[in-house]
N, C-alpha and C positions, 0 to 999 in steps of 0.2 A: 330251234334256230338260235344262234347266238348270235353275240351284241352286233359283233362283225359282219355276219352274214344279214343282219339288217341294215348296218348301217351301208352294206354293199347293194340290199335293194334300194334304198332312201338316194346314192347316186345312180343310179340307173334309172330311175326314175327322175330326177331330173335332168340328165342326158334325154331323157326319151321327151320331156316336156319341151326343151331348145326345140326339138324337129319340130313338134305338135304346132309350137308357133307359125311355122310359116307353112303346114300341110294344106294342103288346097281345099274348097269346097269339094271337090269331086273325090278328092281321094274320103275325104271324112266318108263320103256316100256311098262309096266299094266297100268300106267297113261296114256300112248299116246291113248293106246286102249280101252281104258275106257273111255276116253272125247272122242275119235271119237265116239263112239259107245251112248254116254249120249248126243250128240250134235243133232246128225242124227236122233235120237229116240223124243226128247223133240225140233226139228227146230220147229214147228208150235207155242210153246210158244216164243220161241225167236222170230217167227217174229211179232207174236202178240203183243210183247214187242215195239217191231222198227217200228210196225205201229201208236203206241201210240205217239212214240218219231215223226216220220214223220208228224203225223195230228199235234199236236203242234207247230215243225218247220215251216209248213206251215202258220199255226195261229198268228207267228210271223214275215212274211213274209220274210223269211232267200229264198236268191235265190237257182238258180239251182246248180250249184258248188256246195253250202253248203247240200242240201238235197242229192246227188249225193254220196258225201263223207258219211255222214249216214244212206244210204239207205241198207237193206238188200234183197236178193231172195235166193230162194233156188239155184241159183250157185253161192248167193257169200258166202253161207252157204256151199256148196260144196267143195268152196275153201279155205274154213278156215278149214274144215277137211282134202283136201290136203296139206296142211302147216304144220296142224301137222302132218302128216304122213309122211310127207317129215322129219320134225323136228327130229320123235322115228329114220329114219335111221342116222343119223348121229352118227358118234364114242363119247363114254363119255368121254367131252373135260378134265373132273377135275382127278386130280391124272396122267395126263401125263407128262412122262420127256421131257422137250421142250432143255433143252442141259445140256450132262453131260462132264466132265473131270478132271482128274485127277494130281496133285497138287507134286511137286519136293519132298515135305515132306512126301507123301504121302494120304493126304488127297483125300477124293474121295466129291468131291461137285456134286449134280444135281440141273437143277432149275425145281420145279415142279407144274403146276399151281393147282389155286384153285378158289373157288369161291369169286367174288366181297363180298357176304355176303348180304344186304337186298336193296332191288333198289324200288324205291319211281319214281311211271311213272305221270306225270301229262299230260292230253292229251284231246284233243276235240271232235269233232264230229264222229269220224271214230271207230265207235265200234270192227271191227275186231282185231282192237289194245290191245282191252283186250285176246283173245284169243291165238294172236303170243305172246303177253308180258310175259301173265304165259307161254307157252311154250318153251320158248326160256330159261328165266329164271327159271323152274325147269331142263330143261335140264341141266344146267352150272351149278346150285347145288347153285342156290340163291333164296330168298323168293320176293316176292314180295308186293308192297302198291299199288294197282291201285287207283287215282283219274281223276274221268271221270268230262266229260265239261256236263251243265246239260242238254245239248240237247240229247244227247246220255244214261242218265244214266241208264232207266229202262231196255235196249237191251245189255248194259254191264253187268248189276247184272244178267239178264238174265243168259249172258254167264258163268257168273264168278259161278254162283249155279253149272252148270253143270262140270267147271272146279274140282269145291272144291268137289262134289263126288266123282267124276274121281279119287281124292288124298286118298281118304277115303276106294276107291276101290281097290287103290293099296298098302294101309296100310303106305302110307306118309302124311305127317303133315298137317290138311287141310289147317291150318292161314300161310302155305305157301304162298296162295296167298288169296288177302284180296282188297276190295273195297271200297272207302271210300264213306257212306251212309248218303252225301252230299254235296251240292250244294254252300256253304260256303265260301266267299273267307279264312275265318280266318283257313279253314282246310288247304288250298294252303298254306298260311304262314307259319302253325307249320308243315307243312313236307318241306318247302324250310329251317325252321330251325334245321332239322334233328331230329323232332321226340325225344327228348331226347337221343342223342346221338344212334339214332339205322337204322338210314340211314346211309347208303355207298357213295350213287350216285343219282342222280337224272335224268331221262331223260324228257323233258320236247317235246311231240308230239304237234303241233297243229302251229298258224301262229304267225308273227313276233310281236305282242303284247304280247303270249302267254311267249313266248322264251326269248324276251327282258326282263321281269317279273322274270322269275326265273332268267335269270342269272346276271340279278344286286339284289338279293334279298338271292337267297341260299347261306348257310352257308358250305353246302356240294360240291364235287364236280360234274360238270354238263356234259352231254353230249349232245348234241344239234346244231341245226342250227338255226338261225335267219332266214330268207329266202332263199327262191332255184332259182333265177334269174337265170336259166339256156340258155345258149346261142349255138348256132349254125355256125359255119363260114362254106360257101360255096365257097371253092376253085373255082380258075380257069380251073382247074383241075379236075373239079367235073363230076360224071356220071349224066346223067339229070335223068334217071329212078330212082337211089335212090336217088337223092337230092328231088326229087318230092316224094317217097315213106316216108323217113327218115323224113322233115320236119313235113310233116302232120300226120305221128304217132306220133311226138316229138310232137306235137300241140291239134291233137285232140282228140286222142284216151280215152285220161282223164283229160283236161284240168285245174283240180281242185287238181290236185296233184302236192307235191315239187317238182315231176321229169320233169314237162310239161316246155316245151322249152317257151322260155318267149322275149329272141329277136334273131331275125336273120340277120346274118352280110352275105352281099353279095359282092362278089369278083367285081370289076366295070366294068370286062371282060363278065362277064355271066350274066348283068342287065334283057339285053333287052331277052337272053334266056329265061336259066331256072330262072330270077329271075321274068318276068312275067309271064312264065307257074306256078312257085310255087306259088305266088302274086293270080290268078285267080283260083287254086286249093282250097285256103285258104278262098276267099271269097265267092264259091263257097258252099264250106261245112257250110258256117254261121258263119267262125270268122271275126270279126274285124282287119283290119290293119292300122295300123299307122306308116307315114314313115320317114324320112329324108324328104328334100326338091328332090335328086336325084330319091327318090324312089315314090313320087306324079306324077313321070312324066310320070312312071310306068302304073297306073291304073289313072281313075279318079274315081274310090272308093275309094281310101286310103284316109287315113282322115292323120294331119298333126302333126303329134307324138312331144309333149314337150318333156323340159331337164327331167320332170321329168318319162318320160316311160322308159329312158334306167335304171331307177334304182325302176320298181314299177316288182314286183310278182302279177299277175294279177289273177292268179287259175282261170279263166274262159277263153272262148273263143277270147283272144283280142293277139294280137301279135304286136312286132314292129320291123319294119325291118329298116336297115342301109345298104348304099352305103360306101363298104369302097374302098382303093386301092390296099391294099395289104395284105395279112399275117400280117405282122406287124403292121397295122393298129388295125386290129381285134384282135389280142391280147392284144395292150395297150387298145383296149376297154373292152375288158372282165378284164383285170389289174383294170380295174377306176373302174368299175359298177359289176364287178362280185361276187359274196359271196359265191365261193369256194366250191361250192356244185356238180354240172355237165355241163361238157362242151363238145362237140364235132364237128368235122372235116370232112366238106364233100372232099374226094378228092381223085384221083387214084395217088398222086405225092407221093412216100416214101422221099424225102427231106422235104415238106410241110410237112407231117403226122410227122417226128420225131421232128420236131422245134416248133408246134402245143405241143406235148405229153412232149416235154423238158421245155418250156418256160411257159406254163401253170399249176399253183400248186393248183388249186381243187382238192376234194377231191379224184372225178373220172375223167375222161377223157376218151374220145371216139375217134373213130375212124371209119366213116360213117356208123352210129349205133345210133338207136332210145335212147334220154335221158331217155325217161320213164323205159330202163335197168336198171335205177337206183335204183335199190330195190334189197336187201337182197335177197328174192324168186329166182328172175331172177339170182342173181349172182351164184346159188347155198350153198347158207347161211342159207335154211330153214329158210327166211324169216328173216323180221328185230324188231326192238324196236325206229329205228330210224335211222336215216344219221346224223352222226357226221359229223362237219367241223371243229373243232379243231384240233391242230397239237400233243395231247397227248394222251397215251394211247391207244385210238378207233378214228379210223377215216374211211369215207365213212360207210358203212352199217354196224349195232351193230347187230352183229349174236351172235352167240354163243361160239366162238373164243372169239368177243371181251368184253364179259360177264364174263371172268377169267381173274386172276392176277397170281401171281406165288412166292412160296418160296423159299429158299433154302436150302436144306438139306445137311449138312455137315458129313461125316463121315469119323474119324480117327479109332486110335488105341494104344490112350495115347499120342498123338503131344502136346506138348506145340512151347509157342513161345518165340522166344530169345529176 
């Protein structure tokens, strides 16, 4: 695609955001039901699409993590249909008065939100992203630009066809949401340049090359994490059943996602416990661990973890554990090596749990509870478009709260000002 024919979706897409403004509750919810219903009906092309995408990956021998992340079945085609269904219940965020009051002059101010306006998603392997993206963002009453990574792209257009019916269905704009039909870095460019002035925001999904790229390069502003070094501290204080439970969902469950727990700090009281029962659970299931020198003495599997694993996002099955001393240990280490994305706290002590939840400024924060909660879905957000770690605006899961901005509407009755 060239410059023109992007900058020709970049208006179209904001024609389609004017209508979105004032589309009704009800029509938003012919779309939910319409894409569930054109999803479900037409899955065996989608996945025939994502079988294309996976023989390819394979062809260029992207490992398991990576084909893991783009793979589709029918439940996780399932579950992109619970996401939106999850999504049509929630309340229509736009046109809500978020605070009103009333002014000594008389004036009556409310703040009222609205939509962001056109949101430009750059994103990689993980094709469902097209599907929570449009829906989240027709929900909030914005259009959307998807550009997909080109391993994913045929299982994305896939989805975005049956989205862009679903809009047709419900008699809303279809260049609502739109896909960009290629694989080009210079497309990446002229939407980190906003499109001729018709991007709002940019959310940038995928890994920390991806995310360091837009955000020394856009011209718009960004929502985004660099990486999810997520960390774990096991109190001394800790229950052994869920420090063994918690770990290994934080670890295995999906080891290729920003939420997968990435190092484990062990209290130096509970080495030889639960830090060898979790240590041989771990190697057990076929992850990798890498330790400290404390923690070699542990196992004689561990292998002997460099300076640089306390600061590597591994998205696959490798972990690295530390011997700390205390609380305060583990948190000046998540301070040095953390990127503010998910942290959590094994331990039954409410003094440790509130100095953990106080002293800790990620985005989320846990309390002996699996990091992989870190998802929109799980939070009850209908799902996400991303995990923000910035301190502006949106931060931790981009639902659809954090998909509005907000006016002001003033109303007097002839007030001037003196």
């Amino acid at each position: 695609m060239n410059k023109t024919q992007l900058e020709q979706m970049g208006a179209c897409a904001v024609n389609a955001a004017k209508s979105l403004q004032t589309a009704t509750a009800q029509q938003k919810n012919i779309f939910f039901e319409e894409a569930i219903k054109l999803i479900q009906k037409n899955t065996n092309e989608i996945l025939d699409a994502n079988l294309q995408d996976i023989n390819d990956a394979h062809s260029k021998n992207k490992d398991d993590a990576f084909i893991d992340r783009l793979r589709l079945d029918n439940a996780r085609i399932d579950g992109i249909c619970d996401a939106l269904n999850e999504i049509q219940t929630f309340p229509d965020p736009v046109g809500k008065t978020l605070a009103s009051w009333k002014r000594p002059n008389g004036l009556q101010i409310d703040r009222v939100s609205t939509p962001l306006g056109v949101i430009g998603i750059i994103f990689e392997s993980r094709p469902n992203v097209a599907s929570d993206a449009s829906a989240l963002c027709i929900k909030s009453g914005n259009a959307v630009i998807l550009r997909s990574g080109s391993d994913g792209l045929r299982t994305s257009k896939a989805i975005v066809l049956q989205i862009q019916n679903a809009l047709k269905n419900a008699e809303l704009p279809k260049f609502a949401v739109q896909i960009v039909d290629s694989t080009e870095r210079a497309a990446v460019d002229l939407m980190l340049g906003g499109l001729g002035n018709t991007i709002d925001v940019i959310v940038p999904r995928g890994g920390k090359s991806l995310v360091e790229a837009v955000e020394r390069s856009a011209k718009v502003p960004v929502f985004g994490h660099l990486e999810g070094i997520c960390h774990i501290f096991i109190d001394k204080q800790a229950s052994h059943d869920i420090a063994i439970n918690v770990c290994m969902n934080s670890k295995m469950r999906r080891p290729g996602i920003c939420g997968a727990v990435e190092t484990l700090l062990l209290h130096e009281n509970i080495k030889e416990s639960i830090g060898k029962a979790v240590i041989e659970e771990l190697l057990q299931a076929g992850c990798e661990v890498r330790g400290c020198e404390q923690t070699l003495e542990l196992s004689k599997d561990v292998k002997s973890a460099s300076d640089d694993d306390w600061s590597t996002e591994y998205l696959a099955p490798i972990i690295s554990i530390k011997i700390v001393k205390d609380l305060d240990e583990a948190i000046k280490h998540i301070r040095e090596f953390g990127t503010g994305h998910t942290e959590s706290i094994i331990s039954s002590d409410k003094a440790a749990q509130d100095q953990f939840t106080n002293e800790i400024d990620s985005a989320i924060v846990m309390v002996n509870s699996s990091t992989q909660f870190a998802d929109g879905g799980e939070f009850g957000l209908g799902g996400e478009i991303g995990i923000a770690t910035g301190k502006f605006h949106a931060r931790g899961p981009v639902g659809v709260e954090q998909l509005t901005s907000f006016k002001y509407l003033v109303r007097g009755d002839g007030q001037v000002r003196k």
